[in-house]
Backbone bond lengths (Angstrom), bond angles and torsions (degrees), N, CA, C in turn:
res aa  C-N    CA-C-N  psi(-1)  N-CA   C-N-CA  omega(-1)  CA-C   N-CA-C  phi
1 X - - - 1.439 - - 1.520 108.51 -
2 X 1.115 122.58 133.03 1.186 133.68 -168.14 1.623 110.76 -98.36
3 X 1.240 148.53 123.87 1.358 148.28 -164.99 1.466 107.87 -133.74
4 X 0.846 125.10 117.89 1.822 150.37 166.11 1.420 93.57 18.64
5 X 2.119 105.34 65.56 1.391 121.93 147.36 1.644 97.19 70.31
6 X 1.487 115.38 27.13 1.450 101.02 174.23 1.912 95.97 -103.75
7 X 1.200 118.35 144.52 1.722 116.09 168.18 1.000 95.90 -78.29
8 X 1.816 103.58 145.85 1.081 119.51 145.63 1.529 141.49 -89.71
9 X 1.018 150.28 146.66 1.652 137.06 142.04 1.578 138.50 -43.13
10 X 1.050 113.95 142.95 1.273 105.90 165.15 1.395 104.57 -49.86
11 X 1.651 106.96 -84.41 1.817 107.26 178.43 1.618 111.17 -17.49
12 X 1.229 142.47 -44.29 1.318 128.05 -149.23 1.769 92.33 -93.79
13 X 1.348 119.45 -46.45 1.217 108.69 163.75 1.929 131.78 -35.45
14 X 1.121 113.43 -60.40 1.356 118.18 173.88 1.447 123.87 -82.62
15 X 1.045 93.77 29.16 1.342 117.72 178.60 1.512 111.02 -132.73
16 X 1.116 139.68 -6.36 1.569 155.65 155.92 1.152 90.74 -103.35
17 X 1.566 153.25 -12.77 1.667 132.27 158.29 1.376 110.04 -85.99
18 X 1.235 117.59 -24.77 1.539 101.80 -171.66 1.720 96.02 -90.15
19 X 1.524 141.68 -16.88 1.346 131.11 -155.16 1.598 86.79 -86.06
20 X 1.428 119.40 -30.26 1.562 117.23 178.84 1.518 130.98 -47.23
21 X 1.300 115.43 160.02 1.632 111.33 -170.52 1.805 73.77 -113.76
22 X 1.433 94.42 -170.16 1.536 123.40 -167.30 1.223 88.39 -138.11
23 X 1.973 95.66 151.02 1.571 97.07 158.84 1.221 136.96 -30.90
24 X 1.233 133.45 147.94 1.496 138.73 153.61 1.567 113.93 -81.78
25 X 1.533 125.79 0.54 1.235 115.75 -171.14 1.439 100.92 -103.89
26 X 1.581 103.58 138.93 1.792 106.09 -168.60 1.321 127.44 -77.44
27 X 1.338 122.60 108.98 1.400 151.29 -140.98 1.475 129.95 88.34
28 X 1.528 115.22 22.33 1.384 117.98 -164.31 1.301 86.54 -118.54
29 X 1.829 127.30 139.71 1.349 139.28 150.11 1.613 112.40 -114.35
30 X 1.564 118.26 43.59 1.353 104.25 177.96 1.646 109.70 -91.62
31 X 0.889 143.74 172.20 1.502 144.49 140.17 1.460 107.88 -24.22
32 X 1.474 92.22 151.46 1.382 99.34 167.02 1.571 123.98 -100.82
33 X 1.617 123.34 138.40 0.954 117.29 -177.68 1.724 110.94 -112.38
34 X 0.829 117.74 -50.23 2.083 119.51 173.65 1.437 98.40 -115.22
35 X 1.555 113.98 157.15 1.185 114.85 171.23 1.862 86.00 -129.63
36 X 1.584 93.86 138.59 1.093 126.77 -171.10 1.542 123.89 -114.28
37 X 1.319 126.38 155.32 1.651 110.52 -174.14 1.769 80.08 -84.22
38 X 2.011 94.62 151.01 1.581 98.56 178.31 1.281 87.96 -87.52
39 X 1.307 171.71 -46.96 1.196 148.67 -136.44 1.718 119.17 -89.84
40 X 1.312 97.71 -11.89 1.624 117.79 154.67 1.361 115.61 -89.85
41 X 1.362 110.88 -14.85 1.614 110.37 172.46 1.473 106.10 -99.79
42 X 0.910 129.95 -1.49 1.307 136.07 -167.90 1.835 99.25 -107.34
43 X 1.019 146.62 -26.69 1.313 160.28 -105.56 1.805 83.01 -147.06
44 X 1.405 107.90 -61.56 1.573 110.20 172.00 1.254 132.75 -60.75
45 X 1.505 120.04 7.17 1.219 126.42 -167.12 1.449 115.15 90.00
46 X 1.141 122.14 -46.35 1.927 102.99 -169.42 1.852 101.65 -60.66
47 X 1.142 85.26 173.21 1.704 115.51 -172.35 0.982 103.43 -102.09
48 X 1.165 150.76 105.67 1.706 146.14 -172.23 1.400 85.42 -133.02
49 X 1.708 89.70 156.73 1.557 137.76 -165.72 1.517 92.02 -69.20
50 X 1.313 148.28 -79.20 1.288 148.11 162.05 0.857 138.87 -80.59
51 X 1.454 144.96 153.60 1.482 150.23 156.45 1.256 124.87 -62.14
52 X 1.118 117.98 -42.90 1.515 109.41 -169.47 1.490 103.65 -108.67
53 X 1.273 117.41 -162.00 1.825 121.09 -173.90 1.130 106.22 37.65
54 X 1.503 90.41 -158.18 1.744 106.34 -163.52 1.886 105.86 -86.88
55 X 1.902 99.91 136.38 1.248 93.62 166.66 1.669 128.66 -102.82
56 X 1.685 122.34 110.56 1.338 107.91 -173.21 1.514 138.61 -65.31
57 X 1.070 128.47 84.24 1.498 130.51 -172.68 1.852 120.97 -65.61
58 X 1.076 98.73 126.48 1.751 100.26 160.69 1.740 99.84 -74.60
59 X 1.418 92.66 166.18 1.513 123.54 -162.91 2.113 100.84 -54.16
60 X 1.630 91.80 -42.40 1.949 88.90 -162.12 1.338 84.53 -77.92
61 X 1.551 146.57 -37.00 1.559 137.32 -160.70 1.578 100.37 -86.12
62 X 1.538 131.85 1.01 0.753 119.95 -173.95 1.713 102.27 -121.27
63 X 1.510 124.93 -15.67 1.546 121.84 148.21 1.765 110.59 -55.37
64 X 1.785 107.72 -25.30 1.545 87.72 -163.67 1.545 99.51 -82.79
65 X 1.523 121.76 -32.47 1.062 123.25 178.89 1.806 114.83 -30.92
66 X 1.649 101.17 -66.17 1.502 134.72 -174.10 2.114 87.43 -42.53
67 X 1.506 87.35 -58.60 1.627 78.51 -166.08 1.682 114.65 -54.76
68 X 1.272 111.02 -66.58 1.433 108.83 171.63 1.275 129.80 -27.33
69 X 1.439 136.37 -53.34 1.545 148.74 -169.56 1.913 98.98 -101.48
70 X 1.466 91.99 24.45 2.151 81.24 -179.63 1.794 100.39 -70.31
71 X 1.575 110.95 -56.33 1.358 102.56 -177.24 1.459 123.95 -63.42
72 X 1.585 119.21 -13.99 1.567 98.86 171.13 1.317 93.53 -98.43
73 X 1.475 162.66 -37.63 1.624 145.53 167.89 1.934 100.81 -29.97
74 X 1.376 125.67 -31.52 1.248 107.71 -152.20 1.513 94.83 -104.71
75 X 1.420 122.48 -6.17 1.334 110.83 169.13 1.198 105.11 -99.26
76 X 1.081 135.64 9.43 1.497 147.28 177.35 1.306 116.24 -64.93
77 X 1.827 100.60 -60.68 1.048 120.90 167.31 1.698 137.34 -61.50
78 X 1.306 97.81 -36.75 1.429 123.50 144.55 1.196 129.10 -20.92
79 X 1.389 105.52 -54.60 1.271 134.56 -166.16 1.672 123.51 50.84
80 X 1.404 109.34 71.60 1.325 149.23 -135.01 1.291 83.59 -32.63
């Protein structure tokens, strides 16, 4: 990743892949992008690795999340 014209290294690269977690969704090895409570991820349909704490999502398990829980986030806001 390149940041406001600074170079990077190889070394510094594989070194931001290994500090990374992986999905929490079962059969997923992408990176993680949000970490989410699993029991709200669990509630949305995905299958996650644990029940309790935080669940780590990659980017596409974490649009599906967004998609699933859009109508209760928007009455949320609502404030039913």
């Amino acid at each position: 990743m390149k940041l406001f014209g600074r170079k990077e290294t190889a070394e510094e690269d594989s070194e931001e892949e290994k500090s990374g977690d992986t999905c929490d969704v079962i059969g997923c090895s992408e990176p993680t992008y949000r970490s989410i409570s699993a029991k709200n991820v669990a509630k949305a349909g995905l299958k996650v690795k644990k029940e309790r704490g935080k669940a780590h999502l990659c980017h596409e398990h974490y649009k599906q999340y967004k998609k699933a829980t859009k109508k209760e986030r928007e009455l949320e806001r609502l404030g039913r």
